[in-house]
Backbone as CSV, one residue per row, in Angstrom:
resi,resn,N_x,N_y,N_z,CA_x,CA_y,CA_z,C_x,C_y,C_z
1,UNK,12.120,-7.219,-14.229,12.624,-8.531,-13.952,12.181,-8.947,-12.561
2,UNK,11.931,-9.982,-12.324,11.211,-10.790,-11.097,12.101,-11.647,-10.349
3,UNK,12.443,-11.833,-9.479,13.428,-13.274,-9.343,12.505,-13.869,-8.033
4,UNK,12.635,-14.981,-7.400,12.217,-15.349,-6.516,13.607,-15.718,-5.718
5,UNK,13.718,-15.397,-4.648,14.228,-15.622,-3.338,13.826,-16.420,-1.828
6,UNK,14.569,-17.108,-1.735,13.761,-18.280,-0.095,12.404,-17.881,-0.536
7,UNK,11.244,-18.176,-1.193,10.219,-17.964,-1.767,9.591,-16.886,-2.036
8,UNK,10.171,-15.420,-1.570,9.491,-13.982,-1.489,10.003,-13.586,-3.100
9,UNK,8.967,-13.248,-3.628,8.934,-12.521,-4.950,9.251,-11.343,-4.859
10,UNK,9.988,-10.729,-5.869,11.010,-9.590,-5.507,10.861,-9.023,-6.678
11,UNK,11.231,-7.464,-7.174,11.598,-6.915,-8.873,12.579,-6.472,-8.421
12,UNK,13.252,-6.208,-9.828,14.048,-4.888,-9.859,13.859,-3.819,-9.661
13,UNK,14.396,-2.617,-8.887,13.857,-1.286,-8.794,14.037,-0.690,-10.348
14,UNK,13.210,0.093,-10.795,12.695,0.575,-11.577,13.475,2.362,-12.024
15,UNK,13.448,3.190,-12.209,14.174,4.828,-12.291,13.070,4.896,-11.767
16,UNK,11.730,4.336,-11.884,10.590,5.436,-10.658,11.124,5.280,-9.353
17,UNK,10.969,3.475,-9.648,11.782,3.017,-8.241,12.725,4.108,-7.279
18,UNK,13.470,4.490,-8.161,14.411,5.049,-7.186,14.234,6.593,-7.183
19,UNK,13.577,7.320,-7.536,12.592,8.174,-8.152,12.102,8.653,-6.674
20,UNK,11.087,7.592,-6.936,9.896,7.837,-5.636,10.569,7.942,-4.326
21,UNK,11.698,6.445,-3.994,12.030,6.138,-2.773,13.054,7.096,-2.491
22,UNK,14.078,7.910,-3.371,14.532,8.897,-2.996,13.864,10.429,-2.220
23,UNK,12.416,10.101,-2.618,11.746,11.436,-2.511,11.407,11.040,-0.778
24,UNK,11.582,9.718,-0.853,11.441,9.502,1.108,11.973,10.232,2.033
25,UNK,13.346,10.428,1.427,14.775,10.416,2.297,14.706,12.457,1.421
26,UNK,14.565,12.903,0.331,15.187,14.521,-0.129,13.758,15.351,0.381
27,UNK,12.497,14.599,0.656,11.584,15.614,0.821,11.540,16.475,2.420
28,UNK,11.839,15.463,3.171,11.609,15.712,4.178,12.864,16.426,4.515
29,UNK,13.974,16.022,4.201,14.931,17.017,4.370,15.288,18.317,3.866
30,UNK,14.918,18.641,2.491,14.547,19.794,1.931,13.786,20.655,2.646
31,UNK,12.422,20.464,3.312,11.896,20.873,4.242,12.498,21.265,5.552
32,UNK,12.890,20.889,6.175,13.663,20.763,7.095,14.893,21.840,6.745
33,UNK,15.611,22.042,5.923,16.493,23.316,5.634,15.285,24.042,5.156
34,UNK,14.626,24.266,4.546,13.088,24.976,4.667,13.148,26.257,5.851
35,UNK,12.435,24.992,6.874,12.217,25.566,8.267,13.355,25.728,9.121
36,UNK,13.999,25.246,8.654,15.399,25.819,9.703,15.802,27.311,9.064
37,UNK,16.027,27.415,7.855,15.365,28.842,7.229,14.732,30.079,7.803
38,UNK,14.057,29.414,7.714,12.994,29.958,8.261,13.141,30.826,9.418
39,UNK,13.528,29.774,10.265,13.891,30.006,12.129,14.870,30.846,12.135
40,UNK,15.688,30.508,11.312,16.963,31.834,11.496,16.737,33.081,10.745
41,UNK,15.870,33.210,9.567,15.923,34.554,9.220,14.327,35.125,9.175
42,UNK,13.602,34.440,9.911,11.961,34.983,9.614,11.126,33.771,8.771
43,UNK,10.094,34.483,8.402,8.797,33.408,7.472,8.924,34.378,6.250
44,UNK,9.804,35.119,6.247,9.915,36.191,4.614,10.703,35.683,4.074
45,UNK,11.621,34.822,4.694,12.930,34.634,3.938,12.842,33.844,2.447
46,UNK,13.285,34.774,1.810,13.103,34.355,0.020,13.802,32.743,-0.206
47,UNK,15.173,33.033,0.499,16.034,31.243,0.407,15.069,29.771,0.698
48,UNK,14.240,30.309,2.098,13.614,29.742,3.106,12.608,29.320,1.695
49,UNK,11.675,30.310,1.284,10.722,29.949,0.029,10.743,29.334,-0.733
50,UNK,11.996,29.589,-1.228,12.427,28.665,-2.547,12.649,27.293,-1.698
51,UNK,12.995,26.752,-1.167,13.453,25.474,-0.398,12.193,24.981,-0.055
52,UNK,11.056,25.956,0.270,9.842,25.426,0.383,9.172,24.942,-0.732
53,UNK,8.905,25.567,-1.508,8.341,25.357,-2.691,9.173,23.889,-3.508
54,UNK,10.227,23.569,-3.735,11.032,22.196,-3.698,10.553,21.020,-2.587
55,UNK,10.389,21.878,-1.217,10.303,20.654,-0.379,8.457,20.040,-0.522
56,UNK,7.849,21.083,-1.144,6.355,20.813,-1.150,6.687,19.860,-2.366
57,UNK,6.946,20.470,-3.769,7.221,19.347,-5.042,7.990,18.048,-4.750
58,UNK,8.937,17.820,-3.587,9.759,16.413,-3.480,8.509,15.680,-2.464
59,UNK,7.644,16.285,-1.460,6.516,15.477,-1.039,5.220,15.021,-2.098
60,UNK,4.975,15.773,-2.574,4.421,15.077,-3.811,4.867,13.574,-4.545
61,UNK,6.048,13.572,-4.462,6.544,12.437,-4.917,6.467,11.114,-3.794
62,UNK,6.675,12.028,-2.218,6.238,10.714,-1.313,4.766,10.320,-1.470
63,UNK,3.665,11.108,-1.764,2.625,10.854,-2.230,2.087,9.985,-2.714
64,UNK,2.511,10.037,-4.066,2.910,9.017,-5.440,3.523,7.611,-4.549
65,UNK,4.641,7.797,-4.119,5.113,6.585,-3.129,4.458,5.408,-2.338
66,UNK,4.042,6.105,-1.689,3.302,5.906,-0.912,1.804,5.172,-0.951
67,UNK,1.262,6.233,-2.106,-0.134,5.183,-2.734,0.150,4.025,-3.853
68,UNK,1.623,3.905,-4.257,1.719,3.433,-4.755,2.117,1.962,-4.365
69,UNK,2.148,1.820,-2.848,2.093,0.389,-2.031,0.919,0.231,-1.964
70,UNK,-0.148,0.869,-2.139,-1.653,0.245,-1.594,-1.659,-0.508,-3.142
71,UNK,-2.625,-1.403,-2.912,-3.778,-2.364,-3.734,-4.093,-1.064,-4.867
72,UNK,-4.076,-1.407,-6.131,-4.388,-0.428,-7.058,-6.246,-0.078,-6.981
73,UNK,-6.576,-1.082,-6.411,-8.585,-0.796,-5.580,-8.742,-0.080,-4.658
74,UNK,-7.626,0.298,-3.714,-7.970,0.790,-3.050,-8.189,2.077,-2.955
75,UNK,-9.350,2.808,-1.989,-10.061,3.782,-1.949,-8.959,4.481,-1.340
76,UNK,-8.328,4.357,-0.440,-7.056,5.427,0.798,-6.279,5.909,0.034
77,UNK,-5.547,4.895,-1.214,-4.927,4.947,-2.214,-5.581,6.195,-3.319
78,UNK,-6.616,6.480,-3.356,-7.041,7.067,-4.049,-7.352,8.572,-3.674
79,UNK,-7.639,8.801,-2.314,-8.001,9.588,-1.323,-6.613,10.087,-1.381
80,UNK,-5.407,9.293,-0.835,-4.009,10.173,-0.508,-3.705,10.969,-1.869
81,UNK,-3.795,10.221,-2.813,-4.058,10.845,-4.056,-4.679,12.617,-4.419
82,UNK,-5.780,12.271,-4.041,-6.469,13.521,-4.184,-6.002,14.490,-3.367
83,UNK,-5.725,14.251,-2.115,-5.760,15.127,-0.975,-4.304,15.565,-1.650
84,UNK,-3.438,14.638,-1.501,-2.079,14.897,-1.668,-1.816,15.557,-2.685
85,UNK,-2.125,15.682,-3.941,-2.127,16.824,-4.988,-2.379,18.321,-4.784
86,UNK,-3.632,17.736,-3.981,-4.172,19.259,-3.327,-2.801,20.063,-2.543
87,UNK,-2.986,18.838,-1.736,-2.006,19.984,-0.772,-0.464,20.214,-1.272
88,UNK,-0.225,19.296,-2.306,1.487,20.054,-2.781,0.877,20.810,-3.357
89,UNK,-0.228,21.659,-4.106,-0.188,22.810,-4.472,-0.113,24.064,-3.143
90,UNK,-1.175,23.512,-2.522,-1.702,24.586,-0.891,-0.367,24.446,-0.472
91,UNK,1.012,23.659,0.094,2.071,23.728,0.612,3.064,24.598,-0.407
92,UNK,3.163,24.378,-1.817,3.729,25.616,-2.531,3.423,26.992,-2.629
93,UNK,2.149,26.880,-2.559,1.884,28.479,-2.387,2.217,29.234,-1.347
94,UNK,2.276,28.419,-0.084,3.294,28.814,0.959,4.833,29.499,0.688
95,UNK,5.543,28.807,-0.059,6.570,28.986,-0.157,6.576,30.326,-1.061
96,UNK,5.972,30.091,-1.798,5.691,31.480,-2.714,5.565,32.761,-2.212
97,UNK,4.032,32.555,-1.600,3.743,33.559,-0.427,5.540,34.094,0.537
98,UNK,6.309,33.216,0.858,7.603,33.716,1.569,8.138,34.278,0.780
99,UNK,8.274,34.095,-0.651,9.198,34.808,-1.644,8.527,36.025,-1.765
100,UNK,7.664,36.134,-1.997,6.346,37.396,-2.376,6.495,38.438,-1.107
101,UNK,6.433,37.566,0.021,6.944,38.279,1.105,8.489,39.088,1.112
102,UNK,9.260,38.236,0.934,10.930,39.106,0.560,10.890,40.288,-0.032
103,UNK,9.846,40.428,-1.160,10.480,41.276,-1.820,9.146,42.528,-1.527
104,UNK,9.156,42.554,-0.302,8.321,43.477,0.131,6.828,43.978,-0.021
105,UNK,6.205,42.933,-1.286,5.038,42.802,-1.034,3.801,42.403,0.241
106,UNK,1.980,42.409,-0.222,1.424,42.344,0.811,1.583,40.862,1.207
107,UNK,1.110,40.401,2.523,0.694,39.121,2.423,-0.560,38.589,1.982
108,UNK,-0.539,37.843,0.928,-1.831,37.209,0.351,-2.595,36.689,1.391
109,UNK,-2.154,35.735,2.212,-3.170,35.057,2.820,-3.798,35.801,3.675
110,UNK,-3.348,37.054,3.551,-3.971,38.003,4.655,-5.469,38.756,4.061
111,UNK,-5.453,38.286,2.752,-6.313,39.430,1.606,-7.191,38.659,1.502
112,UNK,-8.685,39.518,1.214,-10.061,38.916,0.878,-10.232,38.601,-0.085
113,UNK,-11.043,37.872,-0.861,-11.545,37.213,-2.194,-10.728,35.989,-2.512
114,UNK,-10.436,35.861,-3.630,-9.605,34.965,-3.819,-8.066,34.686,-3.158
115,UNK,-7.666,35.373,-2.913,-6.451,34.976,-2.328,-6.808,34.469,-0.869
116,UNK,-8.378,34.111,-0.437,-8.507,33.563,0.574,-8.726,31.493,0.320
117,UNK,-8.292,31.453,-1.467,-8.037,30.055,-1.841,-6.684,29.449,-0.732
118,UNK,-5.712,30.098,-1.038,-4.659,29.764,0.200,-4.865,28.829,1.343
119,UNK,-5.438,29.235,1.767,-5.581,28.466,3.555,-6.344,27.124,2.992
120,UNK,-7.632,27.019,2.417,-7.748,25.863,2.654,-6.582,24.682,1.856
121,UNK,-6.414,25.126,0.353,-5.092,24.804,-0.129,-4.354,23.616,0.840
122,UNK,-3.533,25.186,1.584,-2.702,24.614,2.506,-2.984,23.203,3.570
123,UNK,-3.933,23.484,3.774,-4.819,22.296,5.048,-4.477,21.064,4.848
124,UNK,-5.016,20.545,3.140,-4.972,19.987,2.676,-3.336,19.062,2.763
125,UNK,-2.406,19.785,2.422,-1.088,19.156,3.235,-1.070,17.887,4.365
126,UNK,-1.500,18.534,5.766,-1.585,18.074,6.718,-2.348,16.631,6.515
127,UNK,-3.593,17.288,5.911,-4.948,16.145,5.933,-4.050,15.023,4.830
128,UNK,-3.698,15.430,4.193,-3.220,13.760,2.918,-1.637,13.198,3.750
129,UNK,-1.172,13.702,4.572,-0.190,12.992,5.638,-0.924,12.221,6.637
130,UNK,-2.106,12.676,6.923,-2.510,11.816,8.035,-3.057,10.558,7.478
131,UNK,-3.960,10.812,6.165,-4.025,9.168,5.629,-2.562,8.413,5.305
132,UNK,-1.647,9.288,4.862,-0.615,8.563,4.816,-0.288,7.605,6.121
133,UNK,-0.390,8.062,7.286,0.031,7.824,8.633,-1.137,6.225,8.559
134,UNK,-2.378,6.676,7.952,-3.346,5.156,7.948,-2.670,4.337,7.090
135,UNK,-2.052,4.799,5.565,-1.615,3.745,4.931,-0.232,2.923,5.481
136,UNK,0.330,3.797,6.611,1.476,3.446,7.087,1.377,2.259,7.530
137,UNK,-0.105,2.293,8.851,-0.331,1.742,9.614,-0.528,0.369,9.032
138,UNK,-1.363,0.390,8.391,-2.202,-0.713,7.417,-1.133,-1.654,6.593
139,UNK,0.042,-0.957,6.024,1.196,-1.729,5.387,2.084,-2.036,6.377
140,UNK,1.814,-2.112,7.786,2.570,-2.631,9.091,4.160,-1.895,9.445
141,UNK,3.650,-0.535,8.984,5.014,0.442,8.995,4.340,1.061,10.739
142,UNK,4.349,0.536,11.850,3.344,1.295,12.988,4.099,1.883,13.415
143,UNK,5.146,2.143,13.572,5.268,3.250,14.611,5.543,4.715,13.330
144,UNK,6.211,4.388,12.456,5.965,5.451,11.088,4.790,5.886,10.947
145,UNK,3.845,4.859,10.864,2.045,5.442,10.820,2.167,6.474,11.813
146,UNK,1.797,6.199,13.414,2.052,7.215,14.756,2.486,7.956,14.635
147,UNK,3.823,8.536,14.239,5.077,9.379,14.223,4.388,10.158,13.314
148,UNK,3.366,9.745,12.322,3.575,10.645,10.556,2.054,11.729,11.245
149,UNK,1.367,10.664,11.973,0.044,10.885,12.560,0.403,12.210,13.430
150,UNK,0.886,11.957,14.411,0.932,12.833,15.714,1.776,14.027,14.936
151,UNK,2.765,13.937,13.837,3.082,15.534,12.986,2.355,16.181,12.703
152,UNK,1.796,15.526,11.895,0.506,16.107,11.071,-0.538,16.798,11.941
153,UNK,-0.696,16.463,13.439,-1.402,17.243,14.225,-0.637,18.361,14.368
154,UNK,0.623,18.249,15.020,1.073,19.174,15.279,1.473,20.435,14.356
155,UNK,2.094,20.108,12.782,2.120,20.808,12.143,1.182,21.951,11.518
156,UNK,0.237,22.198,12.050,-0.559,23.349,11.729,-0.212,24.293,12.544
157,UNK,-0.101,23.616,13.971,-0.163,24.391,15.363,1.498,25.303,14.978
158,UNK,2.106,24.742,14.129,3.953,24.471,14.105,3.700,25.843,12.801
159,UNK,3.259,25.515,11.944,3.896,26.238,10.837,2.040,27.611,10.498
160,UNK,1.156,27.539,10.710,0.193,28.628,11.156,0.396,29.684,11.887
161,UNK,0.923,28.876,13.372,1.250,29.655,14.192,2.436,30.280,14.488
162,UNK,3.227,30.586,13.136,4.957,30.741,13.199,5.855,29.811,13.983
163,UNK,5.520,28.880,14.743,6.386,28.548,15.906,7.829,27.943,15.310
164,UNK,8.675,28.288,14.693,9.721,27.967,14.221,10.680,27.142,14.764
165,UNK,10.798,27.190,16.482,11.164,25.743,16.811,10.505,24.403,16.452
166,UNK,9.307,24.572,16.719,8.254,23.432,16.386,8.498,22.939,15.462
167,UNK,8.770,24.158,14.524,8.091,23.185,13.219,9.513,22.554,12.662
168,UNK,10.406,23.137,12.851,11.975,22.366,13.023,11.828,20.857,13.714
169,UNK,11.467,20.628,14.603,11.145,19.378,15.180,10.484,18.716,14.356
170,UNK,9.280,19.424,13.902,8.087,18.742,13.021,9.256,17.842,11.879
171,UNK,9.951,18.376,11.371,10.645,17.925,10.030,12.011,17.205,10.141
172,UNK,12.234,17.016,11.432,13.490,16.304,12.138,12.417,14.929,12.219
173,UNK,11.588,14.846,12.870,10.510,13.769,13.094,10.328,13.125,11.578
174,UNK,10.018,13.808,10.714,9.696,13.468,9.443,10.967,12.950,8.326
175,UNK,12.220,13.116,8.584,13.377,12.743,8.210,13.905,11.679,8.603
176,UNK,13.420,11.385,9.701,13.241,10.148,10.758,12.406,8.549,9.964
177,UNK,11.182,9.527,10.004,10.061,8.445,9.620,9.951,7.922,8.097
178,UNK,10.296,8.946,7.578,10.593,8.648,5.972,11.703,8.357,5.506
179,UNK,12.849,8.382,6.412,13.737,8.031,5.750,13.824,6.734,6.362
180,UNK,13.344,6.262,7.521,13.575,4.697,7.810,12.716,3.792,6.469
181,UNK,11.742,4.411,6.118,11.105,3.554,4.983,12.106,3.062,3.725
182,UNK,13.220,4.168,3.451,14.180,3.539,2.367,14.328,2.762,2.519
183,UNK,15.161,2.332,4.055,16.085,0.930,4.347,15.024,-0.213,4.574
184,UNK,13.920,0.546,5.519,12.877,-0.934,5.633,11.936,-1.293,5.174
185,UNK,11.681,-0.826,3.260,11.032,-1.178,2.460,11.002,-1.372,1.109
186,UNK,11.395,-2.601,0.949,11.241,-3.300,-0.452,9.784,-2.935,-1.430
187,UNK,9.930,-2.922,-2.314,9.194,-2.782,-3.562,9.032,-4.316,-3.978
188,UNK,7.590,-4.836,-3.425,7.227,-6.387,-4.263,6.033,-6.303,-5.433
């Protein structure tokens, strides 16, 4: 349903509708008990894993979100797409890898051959947030663009390098930026 208002064309939100825009506001916070997880009991912690592996599947959905404001032509739109698939897989296997870790196994990403798929995987994460941070920019969300931008740098340095305060910040920042998009963005 469509209505027009003081002339701005408007719909009804949709179950994706609320679908997607919920995944603004549960991904980043899922994450965020993630890494706070994390910080208090290690990068093994099985709880910590499982919360990861959820918080990688609820960003996927900001993904989807997200390209789903661009122009259905557009190329960024298509790009966050790709990248962003990629990396909710490379960001779950993370979480996995922590569970795998609990229960006293090796660490994969530590092992040659294939289990050296992992890392780039993971990368991939970072890299489909930072176009996000362009599509931010571009749909006049700027200081969300910046904020999503300057994480995404930091988060390698944050969650590679164990730094468990960091990366706690990293996802306080990101609870911030995604969740202001609920309140300050309509679906036209």
């Amino acid at each position: 349903m469509t209505t027009t208002i003081a002339g701005l064309e408007t719909r009804a939100q949709t179950p994706t509708d609320h679908l997607l825009n919920g995944a603004l506001l549960a991904a980043p916070l899922i994450y965020l008990a993630a890494d706070a997880m994390y910080a208090a009991r290690g990068w093994d912690d099985a709880t910590a894993g499982l919360l990861h592996v959820l918080g990688a599947i609820a960003y996927g959905f900001v993904v989807l979100r997200v390209a789903s404001w661009l122009p259905r032509e557009s190329r960024l739109a298509a790009a966050i797409l790709l990248t962003g698939m990629i990396g909710l897989v490379g960001n779950a296997v993370y979480g996995f890898e922590a569970i795998h870790l609990s229960l006293g196994d090796i660490a994969l990403v530590d092992q040659p051959g294939a289990a050296n798929l992992i890392k780039p995987l993971g990368l991939f994460f970072p890299i489909s947030f930072a176009l996000i941070a362009w599509a931010l920019w571009r749909l006049n969300h700027r200081w969300q663009g910046m904020l999503t931008l300057v994480v995404m740098i930091i988060w390698p340095v944050a969650h590679i390098g164990n730094i468990a305060a960091l990366a706690v910040l990293v996802n306080v920042a990101l609870v911030v930026t995604f969740g202001s998009l609920v309140w300050n963005r309509t679906d036209r």
